[in-house]
C-alpha positions as CSV (number, residue, x, y, z in Angstrom):
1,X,22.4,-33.0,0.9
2,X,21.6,-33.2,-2.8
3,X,23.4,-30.8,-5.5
4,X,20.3,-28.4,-5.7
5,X,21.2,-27.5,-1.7
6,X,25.2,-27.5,-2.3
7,X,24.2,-25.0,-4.6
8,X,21.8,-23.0,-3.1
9,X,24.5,-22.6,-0.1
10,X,27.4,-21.7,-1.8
11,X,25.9,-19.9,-4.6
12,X,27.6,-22.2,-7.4
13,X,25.9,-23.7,-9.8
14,X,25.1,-27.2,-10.1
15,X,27.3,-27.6,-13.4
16,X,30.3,-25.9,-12.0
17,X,29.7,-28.2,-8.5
18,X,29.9,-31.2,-11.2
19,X,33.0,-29.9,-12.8
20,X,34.8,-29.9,-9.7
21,X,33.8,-33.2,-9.4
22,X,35.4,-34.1,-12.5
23,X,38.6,-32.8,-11.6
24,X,38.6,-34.5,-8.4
25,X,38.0,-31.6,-5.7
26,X,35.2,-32.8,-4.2
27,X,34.1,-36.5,-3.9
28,X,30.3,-36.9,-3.1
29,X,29.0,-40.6,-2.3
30,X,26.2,-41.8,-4.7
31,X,23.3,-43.3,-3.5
32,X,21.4,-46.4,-5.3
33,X,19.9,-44.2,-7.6
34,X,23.0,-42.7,-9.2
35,X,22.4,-39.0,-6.9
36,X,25.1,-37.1,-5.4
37,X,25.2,-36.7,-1.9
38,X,26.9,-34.1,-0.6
39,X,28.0,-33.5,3.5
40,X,28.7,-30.3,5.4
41,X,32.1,-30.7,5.1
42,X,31.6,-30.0,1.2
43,X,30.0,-26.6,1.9
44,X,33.7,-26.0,3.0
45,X,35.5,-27.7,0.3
46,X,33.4,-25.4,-1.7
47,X,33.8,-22.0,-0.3
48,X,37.6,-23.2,-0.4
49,X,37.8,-23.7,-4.3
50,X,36.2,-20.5,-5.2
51,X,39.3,-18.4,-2.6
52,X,41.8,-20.8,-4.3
53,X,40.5,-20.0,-7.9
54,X,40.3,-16.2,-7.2
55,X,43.6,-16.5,-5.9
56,X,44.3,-17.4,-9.8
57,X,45.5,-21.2,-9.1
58,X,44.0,-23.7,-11.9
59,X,41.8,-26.9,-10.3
60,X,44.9,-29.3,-11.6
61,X,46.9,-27.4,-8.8
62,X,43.6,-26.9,-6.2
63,X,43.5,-30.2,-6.6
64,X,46.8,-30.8,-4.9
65,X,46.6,-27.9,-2.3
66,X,43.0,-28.5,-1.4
67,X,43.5,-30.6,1.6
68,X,46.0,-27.6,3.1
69,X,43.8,-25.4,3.7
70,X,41.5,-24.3,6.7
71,X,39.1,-22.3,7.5
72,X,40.1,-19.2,10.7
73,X,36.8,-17.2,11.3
74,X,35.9,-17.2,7.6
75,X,39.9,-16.3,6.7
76,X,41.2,-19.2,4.5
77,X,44.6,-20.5,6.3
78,X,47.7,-22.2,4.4
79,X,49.1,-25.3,6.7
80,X,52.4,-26.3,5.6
81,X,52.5,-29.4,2.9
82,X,54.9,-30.9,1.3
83,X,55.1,-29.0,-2.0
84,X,52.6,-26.0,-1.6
85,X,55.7,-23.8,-1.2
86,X,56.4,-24.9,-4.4
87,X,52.9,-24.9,-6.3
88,X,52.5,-21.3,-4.9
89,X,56.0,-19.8,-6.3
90,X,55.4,-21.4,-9.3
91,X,51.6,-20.1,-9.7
92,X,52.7,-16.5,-8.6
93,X,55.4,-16.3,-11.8
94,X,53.0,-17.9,-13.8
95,X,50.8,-15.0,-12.9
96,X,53.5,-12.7,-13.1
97,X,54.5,-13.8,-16.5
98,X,51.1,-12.7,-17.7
99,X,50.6,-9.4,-16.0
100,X,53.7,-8.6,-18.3
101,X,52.4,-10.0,-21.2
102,X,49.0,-7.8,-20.8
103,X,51.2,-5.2,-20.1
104,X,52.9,-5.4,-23.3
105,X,49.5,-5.6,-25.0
106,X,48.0,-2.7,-23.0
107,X,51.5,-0.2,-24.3
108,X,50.9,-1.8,-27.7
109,X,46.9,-0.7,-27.8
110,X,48.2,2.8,-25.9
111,X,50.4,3.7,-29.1
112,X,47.8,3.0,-31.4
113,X,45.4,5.0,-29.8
114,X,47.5,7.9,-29.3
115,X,48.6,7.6,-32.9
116,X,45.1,7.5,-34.0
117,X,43.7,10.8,-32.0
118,X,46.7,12.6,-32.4
């Protein structure tokens, strides 16, 4: 399938579908015309990404994890790899480290308002 159908199926656009190509998540054959071509098994490696990027990880990390994940009756699955234990606790404080820093910056913005409609 070309990128126009990859699209059309997963619902992301054609430049994000590039992007991931850049950063090495998915790897579409060319054909003698320079055109991706794209298989089933991308519509997966798709769908994937987008539960691995909501789940907050960056592609350079995806990009390592990708091939440990599967697909349970639409459920994305973690299978054991050598170093997703690892990626994971280190994304999570990551994400933790910023949920403080937000939190800070929400108190911060609370004070001033307060001080302001007092």
């Amino acid at each position: 399938m070309r990128i126009g159908d990859l699209a059309d199926q997963t619902g992301v656009n054609r430049r994000l579908l590039r992007y991931y190509e850049e950063q090495g998540l998915l790897r579409p054959t060319r054909l003698p015309n320079g055109y991706r071509q794209y298989s089933e098994s991308d519509v997966d490696a798709v769908r994937h990404i987008r539960a691995l990027l909501d789940a907050g990880l960056p592609t350079a990390v995806i990009a390592q994890l990708l091939d440990c994940v599967h697909d349970d009756g639409g459920r994305l699955i973690p299978s054991p790899c050598p170093g997703m234990v690892t990626h994971l606790r280190r994304e999570r404080a990551r994400i933790s480290q910023t949920i403080s820093q937000l939190q800070g910056s929400q108190q911060a913005l609370d004070s001033w308002l307060a001080s302001l409609t007092a």
